[in-house]
N, C-alpha and C positions, 0 to 999 in steps of 0.2 A: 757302428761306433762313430761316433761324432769327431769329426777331429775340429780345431778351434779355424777363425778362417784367418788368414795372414793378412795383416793390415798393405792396403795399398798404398805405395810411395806416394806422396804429394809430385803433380807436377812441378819440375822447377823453372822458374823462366829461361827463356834462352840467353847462352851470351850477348847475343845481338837486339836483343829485345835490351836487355839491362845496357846494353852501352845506347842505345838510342835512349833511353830514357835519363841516363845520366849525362850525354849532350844535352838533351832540353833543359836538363835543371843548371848544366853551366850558360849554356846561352841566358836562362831565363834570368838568371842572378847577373850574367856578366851584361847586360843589359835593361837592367830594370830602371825604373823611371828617376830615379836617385843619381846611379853613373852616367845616365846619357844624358840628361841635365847638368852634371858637370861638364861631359864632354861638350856638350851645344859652347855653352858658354865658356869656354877652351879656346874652343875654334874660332867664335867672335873677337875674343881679345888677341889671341896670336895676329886673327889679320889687320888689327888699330894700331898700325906702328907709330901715326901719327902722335897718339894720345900718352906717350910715354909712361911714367907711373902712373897715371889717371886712370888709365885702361884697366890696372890690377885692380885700383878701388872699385871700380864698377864691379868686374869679374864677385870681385868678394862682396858686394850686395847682392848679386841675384844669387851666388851661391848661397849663402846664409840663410835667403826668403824661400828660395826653391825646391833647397836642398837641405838643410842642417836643420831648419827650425821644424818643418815639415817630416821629414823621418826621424828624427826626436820623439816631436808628440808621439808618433806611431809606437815606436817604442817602447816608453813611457808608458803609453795606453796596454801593450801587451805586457810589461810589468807589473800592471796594476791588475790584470788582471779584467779587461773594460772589453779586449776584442783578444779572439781566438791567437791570430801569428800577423806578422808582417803583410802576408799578401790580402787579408780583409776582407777570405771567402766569403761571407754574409751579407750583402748589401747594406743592410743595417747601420754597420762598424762604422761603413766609407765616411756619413755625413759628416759627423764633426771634423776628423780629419781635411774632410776637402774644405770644407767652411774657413777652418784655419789657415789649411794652404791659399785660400783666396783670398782673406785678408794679408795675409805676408806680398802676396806679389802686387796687390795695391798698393801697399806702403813703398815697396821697391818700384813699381811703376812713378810714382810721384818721386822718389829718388833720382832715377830717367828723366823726368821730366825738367827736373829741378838743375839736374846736373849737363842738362844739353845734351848729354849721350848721343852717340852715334845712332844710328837710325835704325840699325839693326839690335843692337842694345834695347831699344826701347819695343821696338818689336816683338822682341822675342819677350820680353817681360810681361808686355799687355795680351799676347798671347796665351804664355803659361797661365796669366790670371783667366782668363778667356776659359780655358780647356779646365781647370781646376772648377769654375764654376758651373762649365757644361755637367762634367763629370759628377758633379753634387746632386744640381738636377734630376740627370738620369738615376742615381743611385736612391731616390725618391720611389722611383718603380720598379725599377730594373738594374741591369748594372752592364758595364761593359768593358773591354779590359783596358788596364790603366795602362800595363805595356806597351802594346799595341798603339797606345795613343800618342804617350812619349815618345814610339817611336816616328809615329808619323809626324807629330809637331817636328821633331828632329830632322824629319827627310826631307822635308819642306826648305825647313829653315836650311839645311845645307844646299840644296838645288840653289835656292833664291839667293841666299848671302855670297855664295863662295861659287856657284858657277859647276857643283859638283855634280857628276854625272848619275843621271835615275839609275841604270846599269850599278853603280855599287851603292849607295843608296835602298832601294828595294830590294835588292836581297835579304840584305838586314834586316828591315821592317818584316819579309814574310820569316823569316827564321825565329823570328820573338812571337809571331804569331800561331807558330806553327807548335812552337815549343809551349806554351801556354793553353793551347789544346791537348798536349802529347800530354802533358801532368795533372790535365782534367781539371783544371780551375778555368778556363772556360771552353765556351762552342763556337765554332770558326765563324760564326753569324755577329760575336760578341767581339771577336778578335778582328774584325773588318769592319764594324763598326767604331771600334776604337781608332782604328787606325784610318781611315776617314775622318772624324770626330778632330783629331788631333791634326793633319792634314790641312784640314779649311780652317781650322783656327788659326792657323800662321798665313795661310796665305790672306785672308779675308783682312788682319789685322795689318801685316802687310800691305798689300794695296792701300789700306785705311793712312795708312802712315805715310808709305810713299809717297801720295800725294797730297798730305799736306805735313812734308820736309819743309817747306822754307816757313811755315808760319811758325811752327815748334820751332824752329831751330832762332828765331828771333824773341821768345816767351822768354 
C-alpha cells in the first residue's frame, strides 16, 4: 500500500541571516547617494560662518542640481515605467540619468563660479559633475556602484574640507559597500571600484582648485 509522501517544510531563513539582511537595506537607503549628498553639502555650509545667508543660497543650489532635480528624473523615469526601481539594476537605465545629473552640476558649477563660492563649494560641485560623468562612461560597458562612489566622493571631501578623521570616515564607506553586496546589486570588485572612482574625484578636483584659489577667487 502506498501511503502519499509528506510534503517537506521549506527552509526558513534564520533570524540572523534576516536581521543582517535588513541592516543592509537600512544602511543602503540610509546612505545612498541622495542623503550623503545632502549631508556633504550640510557640512560645507555649517563650516562658512563667514558667508552668512549666502552660504544657504549656495547649499540650496548644489542641493537642487545634485539632489532634487536628479532623483526626480529617477523617479519620474520608474513612473513611467522607462527603468525597473530606483537603484537602476541594468546598466542600461543609468545613462540618461547620469547624462542629466551632469548637465545639472555644470549649471551649478558655473553658479560656483559666478557666485565666488568658497573653495570647497566649488569643489565639491565640479567633483560631483566629475563622478556623475565618470559613472555615465562606465555604465556604457559596465557599471559600478553608485553607492560606494557617493560615499567615497563624501570621505574625501570630509578628510580634506573639515580635517575628519579616516578612522570614522571608512567605516562608513566599507558598510555601504558591504551592504550593496549583501542585497546583491553588486560585487565587491564594483563596490571598490566605486568607491575609488568617487575618492580621486574629489581629491584630483581638489588639488585642481586649490591651487588655483587666488585666480578664481578674482574672476
Amino acid at each position: 500500500m502506498n501511503h502519499p509522501r509528506r510534503a517537506h517544510p521549506q527552509p526558513q531563513p534564520s533570524r540572523l541571516r534576516a536581521l543582517t539582511d535588513r541592516v543592509a537595506w537600512v544602511i543602503s537607503n540610509a546612505l545612498s547617494p541622495p542623503i550623503v549628498g545632502l549631508l556633504g553639502a550640510l557640512i560645507l555650509t555649517l563650516r562658512e560662518p563667514a558667508l552668512a545667508a549666502g552660504k544657504w543660497l549656495l547649499f540650496g543650489v548644489y542641493v537642487s542640481m545634485a539632489v532634487i532635480l536628479p532623483t526626480g528624473l529617477v523617479f519620474a523615469l520608474v513612473a513611467a515605467g522607462r527603468i525597473g526601481d530606483v537603484n537602476m539594476n541594468a546598466r542600461e537605465e543609468r545613462a540618461w540619468p547620469y547624462v542629466f545629473a551632469v548637465a545639472c552640476m555644470a549649471i551649478a558649477s558655473l553658479v560656483m563660479l559666478a557666485a565666488r563660492a568658497p573653495l570647497a563649494f566649488l569643489a565639491l560641485s565640479l567633483a560631483t559633475c566629475l563622478l556623475y560623468a565618470l559613472l555615465w562612461a562606465i555604465s556604457l560597458r559596465s557599471k559600478v556602484s553608485a553607492h560606494s562612489a557617493g560615499m567615497g566622493l563624501f570621505s574625501a571631501m570630509f578628510i580634506v574640507t573639515t580635517g575628519g578623521p579616516l578612522l570614522l570616515a571608512a567605516p562608513l564607506t566599507l558598510a555601504v559597500m558591504w551592504a550593496r553586496v549583501r542585497m546583491r546589486r553588486h560585487t565587491w570588485a564594483q563596490t571598490i571600484a566605486g568607491a575609488l572612482l568617487g575618492g580621486v574625484s574629489f581629491l584630483a578636483v581638489w588639488l585642481a582648485v586649490a591651487g588655483n584659489g587666488p585666480a578664481l577667487s578674482q574672476q
